[in-house]
PyMOL Python script that loads the backbone (N, CA, C, O; Angstrom):
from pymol import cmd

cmd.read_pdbstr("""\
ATOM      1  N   UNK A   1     -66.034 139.770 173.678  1.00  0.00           N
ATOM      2  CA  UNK A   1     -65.536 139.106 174.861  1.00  0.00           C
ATOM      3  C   UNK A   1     -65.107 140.169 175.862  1.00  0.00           C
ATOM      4  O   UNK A   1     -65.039 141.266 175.308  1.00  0.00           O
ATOM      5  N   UNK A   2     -64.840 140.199 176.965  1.00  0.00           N
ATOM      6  CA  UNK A   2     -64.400 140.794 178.246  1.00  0.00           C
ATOM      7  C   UNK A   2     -63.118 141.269 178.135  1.00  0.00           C
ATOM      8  O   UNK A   2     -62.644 140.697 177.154  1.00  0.00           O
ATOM      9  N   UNK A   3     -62.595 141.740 178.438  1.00  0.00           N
ATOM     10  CA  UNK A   3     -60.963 142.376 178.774  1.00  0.00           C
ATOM     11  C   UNK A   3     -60.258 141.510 178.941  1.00  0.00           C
ATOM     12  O   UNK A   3     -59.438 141.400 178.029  1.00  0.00           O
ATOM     13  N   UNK A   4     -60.157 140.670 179.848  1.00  0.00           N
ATOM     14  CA  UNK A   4     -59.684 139.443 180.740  1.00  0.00           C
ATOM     15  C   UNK A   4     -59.544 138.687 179.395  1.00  0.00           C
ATOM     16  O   UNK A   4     -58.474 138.594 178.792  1.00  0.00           O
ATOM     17  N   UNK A   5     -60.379 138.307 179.097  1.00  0.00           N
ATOM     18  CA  UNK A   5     -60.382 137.070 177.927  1.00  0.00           C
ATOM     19  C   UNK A   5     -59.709 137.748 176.868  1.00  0.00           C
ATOM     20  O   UNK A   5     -58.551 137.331 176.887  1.00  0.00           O
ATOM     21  N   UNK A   6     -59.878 138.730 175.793  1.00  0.00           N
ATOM     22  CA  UNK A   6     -59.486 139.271 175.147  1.00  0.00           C
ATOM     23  C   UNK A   6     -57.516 139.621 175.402  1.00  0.00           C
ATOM     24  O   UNK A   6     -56.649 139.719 174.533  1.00  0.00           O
ATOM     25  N   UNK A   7     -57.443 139.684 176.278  1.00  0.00           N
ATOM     26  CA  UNK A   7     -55.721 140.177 176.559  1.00  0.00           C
ATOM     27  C   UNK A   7     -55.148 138.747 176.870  1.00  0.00           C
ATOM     28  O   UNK A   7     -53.960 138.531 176.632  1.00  0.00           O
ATOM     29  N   UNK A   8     -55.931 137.787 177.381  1.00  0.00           N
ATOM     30  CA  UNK A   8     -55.135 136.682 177.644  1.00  0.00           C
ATOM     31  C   UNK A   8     -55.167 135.857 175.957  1.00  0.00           C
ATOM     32  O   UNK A   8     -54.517 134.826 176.126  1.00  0.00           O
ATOM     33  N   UNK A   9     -55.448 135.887 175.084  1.00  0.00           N
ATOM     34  CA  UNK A   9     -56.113 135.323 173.832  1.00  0.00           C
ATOM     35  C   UNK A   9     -54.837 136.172 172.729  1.00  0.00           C
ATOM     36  O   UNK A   9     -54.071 135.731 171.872  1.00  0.00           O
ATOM     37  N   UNK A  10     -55.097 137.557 173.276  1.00  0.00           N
ATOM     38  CA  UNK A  10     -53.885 138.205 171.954  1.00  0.00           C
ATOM     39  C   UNK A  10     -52.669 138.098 172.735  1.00  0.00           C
ATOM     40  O   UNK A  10     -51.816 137.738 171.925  1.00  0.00           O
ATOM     41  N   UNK A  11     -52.008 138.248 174.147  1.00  0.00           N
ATOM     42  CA  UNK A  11     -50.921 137.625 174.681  1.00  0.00           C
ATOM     43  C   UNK A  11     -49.838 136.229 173.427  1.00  0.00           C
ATOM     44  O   UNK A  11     -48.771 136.053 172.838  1.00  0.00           O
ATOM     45  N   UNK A  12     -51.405 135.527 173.775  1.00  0.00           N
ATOM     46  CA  UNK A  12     -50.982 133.952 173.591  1.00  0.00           C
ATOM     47  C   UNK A  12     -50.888 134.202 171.978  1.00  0.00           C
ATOM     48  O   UNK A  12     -50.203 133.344 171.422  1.00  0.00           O
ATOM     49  N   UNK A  13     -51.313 134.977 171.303  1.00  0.00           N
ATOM     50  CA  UNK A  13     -51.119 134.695 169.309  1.00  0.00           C
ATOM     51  C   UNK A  13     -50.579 136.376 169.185  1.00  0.00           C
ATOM     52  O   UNK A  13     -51.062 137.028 168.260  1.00  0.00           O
ATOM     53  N   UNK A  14     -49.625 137.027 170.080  1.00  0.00           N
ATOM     54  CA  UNK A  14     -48.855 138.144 170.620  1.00  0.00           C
ATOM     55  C   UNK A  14     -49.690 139.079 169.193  1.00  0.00           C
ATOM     56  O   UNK A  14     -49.117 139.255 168.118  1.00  0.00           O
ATOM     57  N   UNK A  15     -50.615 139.407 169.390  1.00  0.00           N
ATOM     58  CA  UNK A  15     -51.820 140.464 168.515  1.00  0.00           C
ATOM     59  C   UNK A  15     -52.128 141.529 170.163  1.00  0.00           C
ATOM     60  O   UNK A  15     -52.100 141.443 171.391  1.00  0.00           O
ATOM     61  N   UNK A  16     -52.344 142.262 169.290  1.00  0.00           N
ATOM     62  CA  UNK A  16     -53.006 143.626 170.299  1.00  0.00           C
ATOM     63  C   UNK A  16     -54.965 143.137 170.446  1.00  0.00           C
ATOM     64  O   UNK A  16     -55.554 142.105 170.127  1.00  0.00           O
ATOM     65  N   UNK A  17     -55.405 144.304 171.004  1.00  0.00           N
ATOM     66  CA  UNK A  17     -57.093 144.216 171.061  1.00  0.00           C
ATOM     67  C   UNK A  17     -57.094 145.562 170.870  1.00  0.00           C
ATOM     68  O   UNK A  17     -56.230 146.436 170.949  1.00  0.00           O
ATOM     69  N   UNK A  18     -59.096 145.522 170.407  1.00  0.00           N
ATOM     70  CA  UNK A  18     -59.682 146.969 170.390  1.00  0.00           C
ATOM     71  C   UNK A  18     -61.030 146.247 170.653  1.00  0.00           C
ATOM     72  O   UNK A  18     -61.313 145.050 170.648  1.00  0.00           O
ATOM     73  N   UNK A  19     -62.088 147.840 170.984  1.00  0.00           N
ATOM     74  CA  UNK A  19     -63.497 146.974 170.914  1.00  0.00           C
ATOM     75  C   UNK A  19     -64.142 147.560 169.868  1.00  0.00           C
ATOM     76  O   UNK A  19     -63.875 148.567 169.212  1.00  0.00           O
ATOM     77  N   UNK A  20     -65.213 146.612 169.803  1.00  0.00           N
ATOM     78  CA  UNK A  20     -65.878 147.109 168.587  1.00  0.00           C
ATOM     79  C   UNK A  20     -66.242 147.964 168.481  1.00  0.00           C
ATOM     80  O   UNK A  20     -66.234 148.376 167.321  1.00  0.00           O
ATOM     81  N   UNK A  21     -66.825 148.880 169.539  1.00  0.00           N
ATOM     82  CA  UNK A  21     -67.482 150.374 169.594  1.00  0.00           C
ATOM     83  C   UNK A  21     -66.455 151.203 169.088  1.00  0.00           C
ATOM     84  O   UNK A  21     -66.982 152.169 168.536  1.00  0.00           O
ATOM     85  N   UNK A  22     -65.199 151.253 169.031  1.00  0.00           N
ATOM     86  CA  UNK A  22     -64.532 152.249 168.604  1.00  0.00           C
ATOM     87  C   UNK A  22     -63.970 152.003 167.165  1.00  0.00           C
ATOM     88  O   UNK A  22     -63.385 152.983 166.702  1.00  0.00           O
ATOM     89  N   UNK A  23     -64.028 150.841 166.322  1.00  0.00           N
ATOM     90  CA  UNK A  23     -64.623 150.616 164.735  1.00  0.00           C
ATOM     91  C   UNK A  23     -65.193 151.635 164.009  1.00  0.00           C
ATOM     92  O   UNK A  23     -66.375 151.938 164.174  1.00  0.00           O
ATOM     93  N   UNK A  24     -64.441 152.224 163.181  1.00  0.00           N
ATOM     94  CA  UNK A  24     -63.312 152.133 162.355  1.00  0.00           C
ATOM     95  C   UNK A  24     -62.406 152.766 162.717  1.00  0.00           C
ATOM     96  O   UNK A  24     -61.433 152.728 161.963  1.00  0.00           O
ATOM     97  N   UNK A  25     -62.310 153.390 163.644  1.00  0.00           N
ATOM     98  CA  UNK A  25     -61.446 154.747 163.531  1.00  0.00           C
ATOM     99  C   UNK A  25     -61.046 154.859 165.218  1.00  0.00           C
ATOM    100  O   UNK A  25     -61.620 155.514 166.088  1.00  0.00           O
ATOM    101  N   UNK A  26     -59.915 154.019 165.321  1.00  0.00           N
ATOM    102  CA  UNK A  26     -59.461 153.054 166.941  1.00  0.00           C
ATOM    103  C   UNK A  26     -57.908 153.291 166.372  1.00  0.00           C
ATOM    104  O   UNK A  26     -57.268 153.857 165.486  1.00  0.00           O
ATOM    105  N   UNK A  27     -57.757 152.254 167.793  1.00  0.00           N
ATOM    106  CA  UNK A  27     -56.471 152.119 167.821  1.00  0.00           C
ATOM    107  C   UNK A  27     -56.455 150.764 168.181  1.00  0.00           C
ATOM    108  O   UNK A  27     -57.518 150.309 168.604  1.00  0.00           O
ATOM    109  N   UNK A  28     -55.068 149.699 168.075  1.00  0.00           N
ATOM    110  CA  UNK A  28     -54.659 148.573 168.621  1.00  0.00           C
ATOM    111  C   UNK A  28     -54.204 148.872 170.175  1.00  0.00           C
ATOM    112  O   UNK A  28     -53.042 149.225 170.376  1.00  0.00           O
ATOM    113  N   UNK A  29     -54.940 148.759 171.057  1.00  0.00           N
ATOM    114  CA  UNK A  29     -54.132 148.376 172.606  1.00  0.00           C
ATOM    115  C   UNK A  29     -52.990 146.736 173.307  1.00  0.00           C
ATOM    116  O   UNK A  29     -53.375 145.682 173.813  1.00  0.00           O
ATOM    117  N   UNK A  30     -51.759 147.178 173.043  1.00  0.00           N
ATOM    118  CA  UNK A  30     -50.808 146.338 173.170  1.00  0.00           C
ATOM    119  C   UNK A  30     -50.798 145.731 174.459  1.00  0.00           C
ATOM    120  O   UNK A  30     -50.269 146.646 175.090  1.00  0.00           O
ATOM    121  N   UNK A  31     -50.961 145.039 175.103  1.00  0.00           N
ATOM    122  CA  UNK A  31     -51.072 144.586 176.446  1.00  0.00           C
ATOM    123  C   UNK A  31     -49.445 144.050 176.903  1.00  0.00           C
ATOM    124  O   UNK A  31     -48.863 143.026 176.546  1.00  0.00           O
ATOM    125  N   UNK A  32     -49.032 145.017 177.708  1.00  0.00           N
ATOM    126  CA  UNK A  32     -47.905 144.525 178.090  1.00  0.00           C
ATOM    127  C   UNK A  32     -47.273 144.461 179.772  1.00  0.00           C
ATOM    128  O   UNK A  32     -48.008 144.974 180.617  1.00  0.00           O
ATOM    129  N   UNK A  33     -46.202 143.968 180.164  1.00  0.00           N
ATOM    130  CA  UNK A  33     -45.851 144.206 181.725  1.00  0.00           C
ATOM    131  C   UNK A  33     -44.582 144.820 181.538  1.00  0.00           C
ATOM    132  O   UNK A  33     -43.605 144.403 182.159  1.00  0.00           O
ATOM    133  N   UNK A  34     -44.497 145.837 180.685  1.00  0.00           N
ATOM    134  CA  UNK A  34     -43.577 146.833 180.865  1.00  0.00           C
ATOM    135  C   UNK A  34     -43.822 148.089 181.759  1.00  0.00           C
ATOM    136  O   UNK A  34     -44.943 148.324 182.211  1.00  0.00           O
ATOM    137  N   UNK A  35     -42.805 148.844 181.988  1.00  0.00           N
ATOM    138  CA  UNK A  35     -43.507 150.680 182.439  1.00  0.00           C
ATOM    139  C   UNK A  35     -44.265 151.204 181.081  1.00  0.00           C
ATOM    140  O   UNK A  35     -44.798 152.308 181.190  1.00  0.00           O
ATOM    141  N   UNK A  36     -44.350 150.689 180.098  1.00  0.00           N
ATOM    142  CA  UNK A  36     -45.005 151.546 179.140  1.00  0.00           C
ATOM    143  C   UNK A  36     -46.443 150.825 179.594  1.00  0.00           C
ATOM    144  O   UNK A  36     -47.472 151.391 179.227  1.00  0.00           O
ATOM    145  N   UNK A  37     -46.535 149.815 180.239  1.00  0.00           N
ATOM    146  CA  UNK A  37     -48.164 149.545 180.326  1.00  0.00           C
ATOM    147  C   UNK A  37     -49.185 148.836 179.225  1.00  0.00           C
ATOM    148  O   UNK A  37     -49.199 147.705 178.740  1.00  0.00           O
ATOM    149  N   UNK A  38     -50.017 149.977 179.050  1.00  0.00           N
ATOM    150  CA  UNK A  38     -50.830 149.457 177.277  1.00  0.00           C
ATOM    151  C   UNK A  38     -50.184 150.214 176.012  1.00  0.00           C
ATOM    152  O   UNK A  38     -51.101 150.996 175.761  1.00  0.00           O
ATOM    153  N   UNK A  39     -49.707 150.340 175.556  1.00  0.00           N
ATOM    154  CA  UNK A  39     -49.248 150.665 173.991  1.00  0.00           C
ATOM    155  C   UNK A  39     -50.435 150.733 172.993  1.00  0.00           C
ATOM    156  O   UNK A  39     -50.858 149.689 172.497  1.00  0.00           O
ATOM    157  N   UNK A  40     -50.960 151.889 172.699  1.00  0.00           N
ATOM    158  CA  UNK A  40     -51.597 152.290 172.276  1.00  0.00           C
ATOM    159  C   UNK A  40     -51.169 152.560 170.357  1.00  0.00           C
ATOM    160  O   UNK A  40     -50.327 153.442 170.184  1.00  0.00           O
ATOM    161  N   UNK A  41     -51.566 152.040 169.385  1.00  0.00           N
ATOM    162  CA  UNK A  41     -51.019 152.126 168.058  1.00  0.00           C
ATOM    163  C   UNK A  41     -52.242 152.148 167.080  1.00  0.00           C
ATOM    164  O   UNK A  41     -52.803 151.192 166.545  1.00  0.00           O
ATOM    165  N   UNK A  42     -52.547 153.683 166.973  1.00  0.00           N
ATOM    166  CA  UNK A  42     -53.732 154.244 166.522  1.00  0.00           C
ATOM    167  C   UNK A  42     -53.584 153.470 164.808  1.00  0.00           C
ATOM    168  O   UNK A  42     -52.605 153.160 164.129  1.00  0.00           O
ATOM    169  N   UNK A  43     -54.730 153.397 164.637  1.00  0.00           N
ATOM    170  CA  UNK A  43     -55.049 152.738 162.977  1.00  0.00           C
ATOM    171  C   UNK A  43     -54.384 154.513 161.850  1.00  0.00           C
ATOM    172  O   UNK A  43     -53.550 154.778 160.983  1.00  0.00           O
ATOM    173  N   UNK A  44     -55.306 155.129 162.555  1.00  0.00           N
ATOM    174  CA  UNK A  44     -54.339 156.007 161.328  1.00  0.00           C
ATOM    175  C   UNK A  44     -53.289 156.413 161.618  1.00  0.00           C
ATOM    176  O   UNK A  44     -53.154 157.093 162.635  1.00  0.00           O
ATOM    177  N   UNK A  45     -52.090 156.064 160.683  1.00  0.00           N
ATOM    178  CA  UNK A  45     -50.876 156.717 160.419  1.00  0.00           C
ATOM    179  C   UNK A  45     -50.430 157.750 160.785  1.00  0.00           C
ATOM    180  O   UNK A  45     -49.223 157.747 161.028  1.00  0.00           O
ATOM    181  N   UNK A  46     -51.299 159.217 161.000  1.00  0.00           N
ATOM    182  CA  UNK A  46     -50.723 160.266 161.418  1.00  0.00           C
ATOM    183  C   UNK A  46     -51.061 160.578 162.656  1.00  0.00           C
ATOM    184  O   UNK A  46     -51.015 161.786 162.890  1.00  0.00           O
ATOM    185  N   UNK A  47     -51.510 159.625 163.867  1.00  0.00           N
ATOM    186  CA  UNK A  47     -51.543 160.057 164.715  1.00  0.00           C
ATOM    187  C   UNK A  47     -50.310 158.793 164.876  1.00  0.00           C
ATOM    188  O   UNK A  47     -49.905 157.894 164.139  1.00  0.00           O
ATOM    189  N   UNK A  48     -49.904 159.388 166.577  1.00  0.00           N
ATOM    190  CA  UNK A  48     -48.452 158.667 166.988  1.00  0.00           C
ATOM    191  C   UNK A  48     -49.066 157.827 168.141  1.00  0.00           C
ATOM    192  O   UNK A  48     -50.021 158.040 168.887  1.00  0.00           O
ATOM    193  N   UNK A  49     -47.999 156.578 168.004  1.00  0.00           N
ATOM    194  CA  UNK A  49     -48.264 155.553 169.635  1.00  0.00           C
ATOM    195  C   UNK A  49     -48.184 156.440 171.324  1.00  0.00           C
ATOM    196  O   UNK A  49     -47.483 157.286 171.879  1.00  0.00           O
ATOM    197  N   UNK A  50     -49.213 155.717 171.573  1.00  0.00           N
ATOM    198  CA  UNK A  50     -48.976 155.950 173.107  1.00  0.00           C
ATOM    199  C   UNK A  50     -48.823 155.182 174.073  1.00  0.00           C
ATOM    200  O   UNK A  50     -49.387 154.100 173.909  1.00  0.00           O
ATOM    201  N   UNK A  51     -48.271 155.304 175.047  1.00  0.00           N
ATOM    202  CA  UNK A  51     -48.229 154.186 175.977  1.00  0.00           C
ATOM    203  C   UNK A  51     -49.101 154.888 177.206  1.00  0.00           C
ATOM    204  O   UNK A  51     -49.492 156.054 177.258  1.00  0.00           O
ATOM    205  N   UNK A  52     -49.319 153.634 178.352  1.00  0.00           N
ATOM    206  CA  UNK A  52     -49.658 153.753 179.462  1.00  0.00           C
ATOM    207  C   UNK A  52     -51.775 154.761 179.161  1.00  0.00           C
ATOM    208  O   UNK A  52     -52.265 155.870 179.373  1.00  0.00           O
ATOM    209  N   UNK A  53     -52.226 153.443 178.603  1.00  0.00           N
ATOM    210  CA  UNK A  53     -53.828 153.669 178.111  1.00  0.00           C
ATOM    211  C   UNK A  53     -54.510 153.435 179.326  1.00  0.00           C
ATOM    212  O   UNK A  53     -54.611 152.293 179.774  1.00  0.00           O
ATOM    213  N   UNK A  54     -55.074 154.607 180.003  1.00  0.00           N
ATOM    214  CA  UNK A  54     -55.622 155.342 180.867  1.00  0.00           C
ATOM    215  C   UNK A  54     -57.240 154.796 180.532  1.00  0.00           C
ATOM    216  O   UNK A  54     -57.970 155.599 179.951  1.00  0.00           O
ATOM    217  N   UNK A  55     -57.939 153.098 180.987  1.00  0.00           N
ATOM    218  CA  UNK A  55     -59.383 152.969 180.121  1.00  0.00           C
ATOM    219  C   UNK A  55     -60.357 153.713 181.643  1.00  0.00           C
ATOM    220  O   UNK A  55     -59.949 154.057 182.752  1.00  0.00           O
ATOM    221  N   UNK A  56     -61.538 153.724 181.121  1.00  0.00           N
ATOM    222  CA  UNK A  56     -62.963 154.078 181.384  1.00  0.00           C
ATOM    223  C   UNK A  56     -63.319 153.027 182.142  1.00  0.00           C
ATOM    224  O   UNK A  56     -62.800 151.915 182.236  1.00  0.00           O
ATOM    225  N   UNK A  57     -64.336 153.529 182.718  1.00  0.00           N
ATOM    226  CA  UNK A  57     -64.877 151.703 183.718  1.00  0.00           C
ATOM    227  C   UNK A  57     -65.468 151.305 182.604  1.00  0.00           C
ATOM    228  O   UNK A  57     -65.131 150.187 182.214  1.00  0.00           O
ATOM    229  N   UNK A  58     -66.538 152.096 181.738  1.00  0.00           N
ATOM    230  CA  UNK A  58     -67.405 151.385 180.502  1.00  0.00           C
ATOM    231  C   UNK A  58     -66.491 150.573 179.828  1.00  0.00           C
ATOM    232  O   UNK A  58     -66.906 149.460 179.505  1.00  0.00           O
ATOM    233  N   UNK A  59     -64.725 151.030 179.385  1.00  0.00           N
ATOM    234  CA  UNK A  59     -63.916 150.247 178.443  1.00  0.00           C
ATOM    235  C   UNK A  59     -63.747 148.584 179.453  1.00  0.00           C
ATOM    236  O   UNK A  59     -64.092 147.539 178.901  1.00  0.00           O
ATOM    237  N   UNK A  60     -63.386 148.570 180.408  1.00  0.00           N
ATOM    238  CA  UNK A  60     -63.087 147.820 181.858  1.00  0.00           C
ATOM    239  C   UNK A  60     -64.455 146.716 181.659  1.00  0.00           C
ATOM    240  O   UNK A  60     -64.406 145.635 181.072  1.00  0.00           O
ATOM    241  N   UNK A  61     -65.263 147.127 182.105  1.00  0.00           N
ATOM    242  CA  UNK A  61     -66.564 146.380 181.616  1.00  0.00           C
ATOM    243  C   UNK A  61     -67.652 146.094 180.792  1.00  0.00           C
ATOM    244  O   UNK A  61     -68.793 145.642 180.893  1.00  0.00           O
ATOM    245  N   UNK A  62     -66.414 146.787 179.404  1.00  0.00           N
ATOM    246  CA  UNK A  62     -67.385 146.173 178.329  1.00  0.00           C
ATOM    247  C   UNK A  62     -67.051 144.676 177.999  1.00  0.00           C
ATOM    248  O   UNK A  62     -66.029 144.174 178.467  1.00  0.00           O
ATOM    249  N   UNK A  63     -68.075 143.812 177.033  1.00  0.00           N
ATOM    250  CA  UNK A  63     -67.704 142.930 176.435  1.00  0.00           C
ATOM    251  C   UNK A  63     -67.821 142.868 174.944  1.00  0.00           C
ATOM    252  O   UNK A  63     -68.457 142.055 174.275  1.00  0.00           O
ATOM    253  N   UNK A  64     -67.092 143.873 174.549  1.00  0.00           N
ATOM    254  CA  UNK A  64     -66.890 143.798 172.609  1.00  0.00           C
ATOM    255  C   UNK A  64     -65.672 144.042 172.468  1.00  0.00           C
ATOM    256  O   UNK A  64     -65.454 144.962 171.679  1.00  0.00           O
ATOM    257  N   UNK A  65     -64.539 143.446 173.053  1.00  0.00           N
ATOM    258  CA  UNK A  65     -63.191 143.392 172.772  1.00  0.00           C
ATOM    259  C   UNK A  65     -62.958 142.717 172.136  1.00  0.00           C
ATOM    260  O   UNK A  65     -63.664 141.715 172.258  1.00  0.00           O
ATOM    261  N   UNK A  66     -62.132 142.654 171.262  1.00  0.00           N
ATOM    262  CA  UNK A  66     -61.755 141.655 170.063  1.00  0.00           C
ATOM    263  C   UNK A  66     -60.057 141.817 169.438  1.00  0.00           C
ATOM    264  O   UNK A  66     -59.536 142.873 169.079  1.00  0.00           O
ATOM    265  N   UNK A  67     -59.559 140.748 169.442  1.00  0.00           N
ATOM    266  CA  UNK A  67     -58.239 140.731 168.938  1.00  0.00           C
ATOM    267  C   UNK A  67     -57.862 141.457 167.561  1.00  0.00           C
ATOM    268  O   UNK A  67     -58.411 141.285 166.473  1.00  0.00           O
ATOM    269  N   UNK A  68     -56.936 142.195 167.824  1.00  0.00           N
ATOM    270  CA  UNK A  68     -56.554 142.933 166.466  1.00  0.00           C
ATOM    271  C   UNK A  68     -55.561 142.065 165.789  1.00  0.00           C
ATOM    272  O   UNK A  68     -54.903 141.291 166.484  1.00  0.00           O
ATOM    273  N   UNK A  69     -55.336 142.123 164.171  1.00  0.00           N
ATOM    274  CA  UNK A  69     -53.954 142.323 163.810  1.00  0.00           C
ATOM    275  C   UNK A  69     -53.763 140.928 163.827  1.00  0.00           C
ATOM    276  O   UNK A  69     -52.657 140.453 163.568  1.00  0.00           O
TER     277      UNK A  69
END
""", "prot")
cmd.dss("prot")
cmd.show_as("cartoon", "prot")
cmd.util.cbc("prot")
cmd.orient("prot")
């Protein structure tokens, strides 16, 4: 699905998104209206959260987003 659809979908069942292209080895993007922005909460453990996720036009207009979590 699209960005748009995807953030309004995990909002509403409060889950993060990722897209499929970046399977297995991603992160959850938190969609929020804080100053932290997107909240970034990488799948592996030893890397740390980030906020304020800086996407690509390709990330912007892909459609393989999918609800995490």
């Amino acid at each position: 699905m699209n960005i748009r659809k995807a953030i309004i979908k995990a909002r509403a069942k409060q889950k993060g998104i990722t897209r499929q292209k970046w399977m297995p080895y991603a992160a959850t993007i938190i969609p929020t209206n804080t100053s932290s922005c997107f909240i970034l909460v990488p799948f592996d453990e030893d890397d740390r959260i980030g906020r304020r996720w800086n996407p690509t036009a390709e990330d912007i207009l892909a459609n393989d987003w999918q609800i995490t979590g």
